[in-house]
N, C-alpha and C positions, 0 to 999 in steps of 0.2 A: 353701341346700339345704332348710329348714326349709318354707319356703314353697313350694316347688316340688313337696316328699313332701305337703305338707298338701293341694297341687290337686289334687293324684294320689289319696289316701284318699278326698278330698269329691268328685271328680269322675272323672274316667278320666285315660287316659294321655294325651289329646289337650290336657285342660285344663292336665297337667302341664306341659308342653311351650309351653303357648301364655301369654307374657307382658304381662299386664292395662298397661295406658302408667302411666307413673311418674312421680309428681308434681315438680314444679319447675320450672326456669324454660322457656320456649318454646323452641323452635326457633331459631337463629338464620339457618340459611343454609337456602334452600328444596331440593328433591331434587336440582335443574337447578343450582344454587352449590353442593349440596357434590359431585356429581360433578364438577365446573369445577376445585374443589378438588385431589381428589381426583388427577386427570388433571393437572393442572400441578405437582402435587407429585411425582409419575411419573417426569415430563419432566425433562429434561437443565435443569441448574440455570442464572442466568446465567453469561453470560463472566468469566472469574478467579473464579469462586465453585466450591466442592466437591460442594457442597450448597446445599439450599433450606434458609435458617432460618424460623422463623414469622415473624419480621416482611418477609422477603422474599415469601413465601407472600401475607400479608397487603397487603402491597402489591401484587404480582402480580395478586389477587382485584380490589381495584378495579380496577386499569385496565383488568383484562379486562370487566368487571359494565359501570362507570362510574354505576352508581346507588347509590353511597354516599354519602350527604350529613349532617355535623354540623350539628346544632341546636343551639345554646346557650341554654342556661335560665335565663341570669344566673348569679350568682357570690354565694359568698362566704366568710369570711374565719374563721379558727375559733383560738382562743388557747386552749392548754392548759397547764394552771398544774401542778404536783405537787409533792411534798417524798418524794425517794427515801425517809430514814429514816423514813416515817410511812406509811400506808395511806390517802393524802390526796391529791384530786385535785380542781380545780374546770374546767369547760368553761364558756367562751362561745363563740357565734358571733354576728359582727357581718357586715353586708352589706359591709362593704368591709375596706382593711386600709391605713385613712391613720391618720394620726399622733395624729387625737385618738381613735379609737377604741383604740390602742395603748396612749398614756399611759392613759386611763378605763381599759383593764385593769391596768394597771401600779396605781394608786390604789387601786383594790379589793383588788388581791392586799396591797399593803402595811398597808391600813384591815381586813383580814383575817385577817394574822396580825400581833396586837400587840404579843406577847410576843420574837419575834423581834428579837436586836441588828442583826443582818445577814439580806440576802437574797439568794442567788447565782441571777444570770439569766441562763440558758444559751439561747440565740433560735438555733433552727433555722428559715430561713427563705430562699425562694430570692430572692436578689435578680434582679429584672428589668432592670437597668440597672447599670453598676459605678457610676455617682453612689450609687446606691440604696446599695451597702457601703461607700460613704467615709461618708456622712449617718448610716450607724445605726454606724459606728464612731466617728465625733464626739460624736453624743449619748451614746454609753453608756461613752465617756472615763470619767468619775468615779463610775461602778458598781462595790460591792465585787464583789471575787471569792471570799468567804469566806463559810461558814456557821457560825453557831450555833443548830444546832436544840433549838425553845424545851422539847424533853420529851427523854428521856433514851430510847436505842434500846434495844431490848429486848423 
């Protein structure tokens, strides 16, 4: 409102009314996709469906467009370290997420905090294979699950 009475004092009623474009990210669908949009979300949903959800919508859009194409940019792999009781947090990102990049984080975090008796490793991580969660449950078999934080909370 603030802004729209300030065009209207500095300019007339036409300026008030009329809104300068807004900075941020592009566009993503052109006039011609979002009325495609627009008009399929309208339409009678599929068979057994209520409704159109977005990811139906969004699926719907490509196959009607068929010019949507993923480019992959490479990958990579990000370890985030924290201690709840503490306002303490370390970030890496490594280019991949094999095993010696995993232990070299695991090392750092332990040559890090020295004071620490124990260190409880809680790994969120999607396995891409079920090998992949029997191998990181064999390894971290003899991982405490206890802490003792090395400064008092408070």
């Amino acid at each position: 409102m603030y802004r729209t009475k300030r065009r209207f004092v500095l300019g007339n009623l036409e300026a008030a009314l009329d809104e300068e474009p807004r900075p941020g990210a592009s566009r993503k669908l052109s006039g011609k996709e979002e009325a495609l949009l627009v008009a399929t979300a309208c339409s009678k949903p599929p068979a057994g469906r209520a409704r159109w959800t977005l990811e139906l919508l969004a699926g719907e859009l490509v196959r009607l467009t068929g010019d949507c194409e993923y480019n992959r940019n490479g990958t990579a792999n990000m370890f985030i370290f924290l201690d709840v009781h503490l306002p303490w947090r370390k970030v890496k990102v490594t280019k991949s997420r094999a095993a010696v990049d995993f232990a070299g984080c695991m090392r750092e975090l332990a040559d890090s905090l020295p004071k620490a008796e124990r260190i409880r490793v809680v790994l969120i991580c999607p396995p891409t294979q079920p090998s992949d969660l029997t191998r990181l449950g064999a390894c971290c078999a003899d991982w405490s699950s206890t802490i003792s934080p090395s400064m008092p909370v408070g």
